[in-house]
Backbone as a ProteinNet text record, in pm:
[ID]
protein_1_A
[PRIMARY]
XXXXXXXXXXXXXXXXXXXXXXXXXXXXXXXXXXXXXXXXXXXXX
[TERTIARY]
509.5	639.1	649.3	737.2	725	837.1	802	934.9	1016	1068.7	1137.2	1275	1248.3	1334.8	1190.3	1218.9	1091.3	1166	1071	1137.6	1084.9	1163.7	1104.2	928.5	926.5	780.4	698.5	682.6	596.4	585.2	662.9	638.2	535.4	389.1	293	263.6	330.9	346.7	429	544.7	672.9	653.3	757.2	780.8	935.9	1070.2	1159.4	1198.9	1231.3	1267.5	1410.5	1501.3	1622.8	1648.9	1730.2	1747.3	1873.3	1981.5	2167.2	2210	2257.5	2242.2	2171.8	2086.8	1977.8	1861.7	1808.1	1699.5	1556.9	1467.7	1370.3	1280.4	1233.4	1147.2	1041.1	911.5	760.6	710.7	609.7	556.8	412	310.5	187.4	115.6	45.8	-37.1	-216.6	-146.9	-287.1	-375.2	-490.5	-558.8	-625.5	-573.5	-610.2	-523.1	-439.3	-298.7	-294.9	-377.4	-274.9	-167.9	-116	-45.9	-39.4	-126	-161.3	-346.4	-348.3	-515.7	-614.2	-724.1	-767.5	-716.6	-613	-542.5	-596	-653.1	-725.1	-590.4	-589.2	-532.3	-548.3	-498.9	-528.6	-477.6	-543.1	-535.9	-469.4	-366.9	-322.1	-460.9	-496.7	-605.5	-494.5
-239.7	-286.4	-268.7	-407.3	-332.5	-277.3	-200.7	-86.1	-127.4	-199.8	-220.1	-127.4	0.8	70.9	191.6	109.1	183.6	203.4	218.6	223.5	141.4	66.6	-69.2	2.1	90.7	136.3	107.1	106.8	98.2	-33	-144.8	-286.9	-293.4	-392.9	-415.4	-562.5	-648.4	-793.8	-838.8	-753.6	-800.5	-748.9	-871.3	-818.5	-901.4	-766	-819	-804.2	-862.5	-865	-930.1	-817.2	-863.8	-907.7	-961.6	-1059.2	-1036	-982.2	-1004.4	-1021.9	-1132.4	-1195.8	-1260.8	-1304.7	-1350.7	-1309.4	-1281	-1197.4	-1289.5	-1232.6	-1328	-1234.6	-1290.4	-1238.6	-1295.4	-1224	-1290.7	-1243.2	-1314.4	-1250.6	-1270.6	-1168.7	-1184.8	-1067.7	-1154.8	-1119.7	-1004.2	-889.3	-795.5	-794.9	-818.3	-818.4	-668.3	-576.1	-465.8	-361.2	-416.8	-352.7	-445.4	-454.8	-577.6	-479	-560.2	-518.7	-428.5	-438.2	-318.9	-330.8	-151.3	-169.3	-271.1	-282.6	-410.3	-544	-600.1	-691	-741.1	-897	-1005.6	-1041.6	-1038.9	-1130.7	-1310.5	-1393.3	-1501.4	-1614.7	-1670.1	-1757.2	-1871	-1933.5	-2035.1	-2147.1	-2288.2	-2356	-2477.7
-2179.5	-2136.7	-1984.3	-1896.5	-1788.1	-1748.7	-1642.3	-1595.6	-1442	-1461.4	-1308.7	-1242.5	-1326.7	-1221.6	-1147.5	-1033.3	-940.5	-751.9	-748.8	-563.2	-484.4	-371.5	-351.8	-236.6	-243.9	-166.3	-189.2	-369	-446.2	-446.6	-414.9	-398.4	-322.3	-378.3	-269.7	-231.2	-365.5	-334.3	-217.9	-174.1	-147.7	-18.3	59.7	235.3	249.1	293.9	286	469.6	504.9	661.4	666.4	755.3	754.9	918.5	921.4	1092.9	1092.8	1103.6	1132.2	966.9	948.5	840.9	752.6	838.2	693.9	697.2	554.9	491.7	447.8	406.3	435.3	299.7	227.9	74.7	89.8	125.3	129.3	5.5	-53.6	-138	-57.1	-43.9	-31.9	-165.1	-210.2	-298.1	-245.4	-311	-242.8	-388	-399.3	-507.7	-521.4	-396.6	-436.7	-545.2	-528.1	-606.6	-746.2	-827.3	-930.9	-1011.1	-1097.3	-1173.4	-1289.5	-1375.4	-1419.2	-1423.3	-1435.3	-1466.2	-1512.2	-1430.4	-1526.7	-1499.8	-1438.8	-1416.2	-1326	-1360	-1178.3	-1168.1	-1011.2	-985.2	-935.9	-959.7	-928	-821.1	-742.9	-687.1	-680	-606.4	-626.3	-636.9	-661.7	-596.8	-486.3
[MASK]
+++++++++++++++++++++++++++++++++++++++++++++

């Protein structure tokens, strides 16, 4: 099951950058971190 009460630190996909008012959500994908053990990650093509 997954567990999404975590702390956003532990986020390794995610890059949130705030400017005044507006915020900005990257996702970059680290294939060193997947998701769980064992888990590829994959490639857009």
């Amino acid at each position: 099951m997954t567990d999404f009460n975590r702390h956003p630190s532990s986020y390794h996909h995610w890059q949130l950058q705030i400017d005044g008012d507006i915020a900005n959500l990257r996702m970059n994908v680290d294939a060193a971190h997947p998701y769980k053990p064992g888990y590829e990650s994959r490639q857009p093509r």
